[in-house]
C-alpha positions, 0 to 999 in steps of 0.5 A: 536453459528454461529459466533463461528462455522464461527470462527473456520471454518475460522482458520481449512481453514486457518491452512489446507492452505499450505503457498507459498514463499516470491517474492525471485528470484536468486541474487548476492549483492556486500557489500560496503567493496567489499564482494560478496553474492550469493543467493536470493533477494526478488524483490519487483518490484521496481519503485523508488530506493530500500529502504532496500534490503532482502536477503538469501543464500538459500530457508529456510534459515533466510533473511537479510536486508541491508541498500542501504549505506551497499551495492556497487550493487544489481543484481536480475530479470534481473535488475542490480542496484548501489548505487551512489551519484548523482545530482537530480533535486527535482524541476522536478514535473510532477503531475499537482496539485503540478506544480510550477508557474516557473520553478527553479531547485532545485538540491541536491546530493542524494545517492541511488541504482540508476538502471544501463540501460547502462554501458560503456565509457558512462553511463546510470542510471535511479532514479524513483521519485513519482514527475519525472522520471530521466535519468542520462548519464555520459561519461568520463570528463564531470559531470553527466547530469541529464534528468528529465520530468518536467512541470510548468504553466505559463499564458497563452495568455488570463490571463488563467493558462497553463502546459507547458513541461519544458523537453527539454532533446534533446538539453541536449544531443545534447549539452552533446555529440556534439563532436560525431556526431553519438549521436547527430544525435540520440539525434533529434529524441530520445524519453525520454524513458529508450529505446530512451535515451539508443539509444543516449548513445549507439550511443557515445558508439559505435562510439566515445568511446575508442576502446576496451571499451565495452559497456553492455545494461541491457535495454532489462531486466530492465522492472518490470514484474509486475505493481501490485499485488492481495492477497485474504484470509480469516480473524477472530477476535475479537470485541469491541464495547461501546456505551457510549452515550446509557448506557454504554453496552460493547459488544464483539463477535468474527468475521469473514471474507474475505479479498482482497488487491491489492499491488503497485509495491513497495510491501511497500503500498497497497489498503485494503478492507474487509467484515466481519461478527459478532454478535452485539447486545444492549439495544433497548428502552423500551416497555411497559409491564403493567400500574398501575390504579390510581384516582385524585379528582379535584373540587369534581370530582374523574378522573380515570386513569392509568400509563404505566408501561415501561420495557427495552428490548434488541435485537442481529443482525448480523453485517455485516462490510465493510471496505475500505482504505490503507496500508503502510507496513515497513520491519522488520527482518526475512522477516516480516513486520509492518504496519499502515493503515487508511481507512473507515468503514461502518457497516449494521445489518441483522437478528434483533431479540428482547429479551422482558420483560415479559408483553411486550404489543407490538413488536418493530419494525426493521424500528425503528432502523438504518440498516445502519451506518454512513461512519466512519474513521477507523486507524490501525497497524499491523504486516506480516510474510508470509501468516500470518497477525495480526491487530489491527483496531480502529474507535471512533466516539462521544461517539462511539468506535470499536476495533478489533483485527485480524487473516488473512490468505492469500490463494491467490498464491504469483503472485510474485515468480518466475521460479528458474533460474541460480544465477546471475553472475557478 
């Protein structure tokens, strides 16, 4: 009875919620066949060039999804981005467990929604990957340089491996711009940030470009408002447990729960966790209830004795589940989404009570039975709208098996949305 009053207490807070807006600020999109789109877009605080790009032509009214092939420019929260074909060194790695012995340029054009820093004579671009950040200039008559961090090892004096920096982006620039002295001068003493590489490219804008070519810094603007976000809400379901390897017994008990999830700053995976609680319960072993007199003769010598007489019992508990792992979250229509996770579960019973046979001799004993479980691998697929969320969580483990299957609700503000302002310009 109380993990059933827990259950619709958890659904009445829920449905009592009022539901907050998606992460939409005000936007324009230019089509790849030159039409323009004035509304909302959702930001997703990219770091790496958008996947897919969600827009709407007002609040309430159903979002679309474009692919970065179908779009020329995106413009929302201050950020100004083009979809480009552009050389980008994929040997450029920076994350030291993956740091190549020598360093050797793999260079291949990849075609993204490259984010515009400057835009001018001469141009800056930035593509975000998980390995390297790259700065891409172009100024007219020369190809695109591509600025990339990037380490390797190398041995070192004593035999010892050593990182080396590879980024030597100031004799690129120097290099790129030697015919303007005022971006070389820059160039010296540039730091490898959107701000330093910005000041070279601004430099050969506003001394060496043609006259009459104004240049449009996006640099004060370009930084995401948010590195990361946190949901909270509360959760209710289901759940179905078979313990093959005792006897068999199935048991399903609704659950209940919160939940907490912190979101990187693509808003396509986040670090889940939750605490839930239910009903559990099984066979328990045996007690015994009675014994049965009986006598043998050995040798002309009559021995008495008696046989135990052994009964099952069963027990309930309250479950207590904690749960701990990841998300990968792909867009679908309508502003909802799909999801796969994978993660560690640990279960701890409370509350033990025993159902004993009649006759029963004896009392079992809480220290007779495992409190806490193994630490055990936990999969999962799901699926978003808005606040709603709906899972379906499974864990085998030898002749083990837990399924769930969940209801979330998210109470928690989006820390996303944004103050409406004017819809962008071109």
């Amino acid at each position: 009875m109380p993990a059933r009053l827990l259950f619709l207490f958890l659904l009445l807070v829920g449905a009592c919620t009022q539901s907050m807006a998606q992460a939409y600020e005000p936007g324009l999109l230019v089509q790849a066949n030159g039409d323009t789109l004035r509304g909302e877009v959702e930001n997703n605080f990219w770091t790496e060039p958008p996947a897919f790009i969600r827009f709407r032509k007002a609040a309430g009214e159903t979002a679309q999804l474009f692919k970065p092939r179908e779009l020329r420019e995106v413009t929302t929260g201050g950020r100004h981005f083009r979809y480009r074909a552009l050389p980008i060194d994929h040997a450029a790695e920076t994350r030291l467990d993956r740091l190549p012995r020598a360093y050797s340029p793999n260079v291949r054009v990849d075609s993204v929604l490259a984010e515009v820093l400057v835009e001018g004579p001469a141009s800056l671009l930035r593509v975000g990957r998980i390995s390297a950040t790259h700065y891409l200039v172009e100024r007219p008559g020369q190809p695109v340089l591509d600025l990339s961090e990037r380490k390797y090892l190398r041995t070192g004096r004593y035999g010892t491996l050593e990182v080396q920096d590879g980024n030597n982006y100031r004799a690129q620039l120097e290099r790129y711009f030697g015919d303007c002295p005022a971006a070389t001068r820059e160039s010296a003493s540039a730091a490898f940030t959107a701000e330093g590489v910005g000041a070279v490219v601004q430099a050969f804008n506003a001394a060496c470009a043609p006259a009459g070519e104004p240049a449009r810094s996006w640099l004060t603007q370009t930084t995401p408002r948010r590195t990361a976000a946190a949901h909270f809400g509360v959760m209710a379901g289901g759940r179905y447990l078979l313990y093959e390897s005792y006897d068999g017994r199935k048991w399903m008990a609704p659950t209940g729960g919160v939940y907490g999830e912190i979101l990187l700053p693509d808003r396509t995976a986040s670090l889940y966790g939750d605490l839930n609680l239910g009903r559990s319960g099984g066979r328990g072993g045996q007690v015994q209830t009675g014994s049965v007199p009986g006598s043998t003769t050995i040798s002309g010598v009559v021995y008495n004795y008696t046989t135990p007489i052994y009964s099952d019992f069963t027990y309930q508990a309250w479950l207590i589940t904690a749960r701990l792992g990841a998300r990968r979250y792909f867009p679908l229509v309508h502003e909802q989404q799909a999801f796969v996770g994978i993660g560690f579960t640990i279960d701890a019973t409370a509350g033990r009570t025993f159902d004993l046979p009649a006759g029963a001799m004896s009392t079992p004993s809480n220290q007779d039975f495992d409190n806490v479980s193994l630490l055990l691998p936990y999969f999962s697929a799901g699926w978003r709208t808005r606040r709603l969320t709906i899972g379906l969580e499974s864990c085998f483990f030898d002749r083990f098996y837990d399924l769930r299957l969940g209801l979330a609700y998210r109470l928690s503000r989006n820390p996303d949305v944004a103050k409406a302002a004017p819809t962008a310009r071109p």
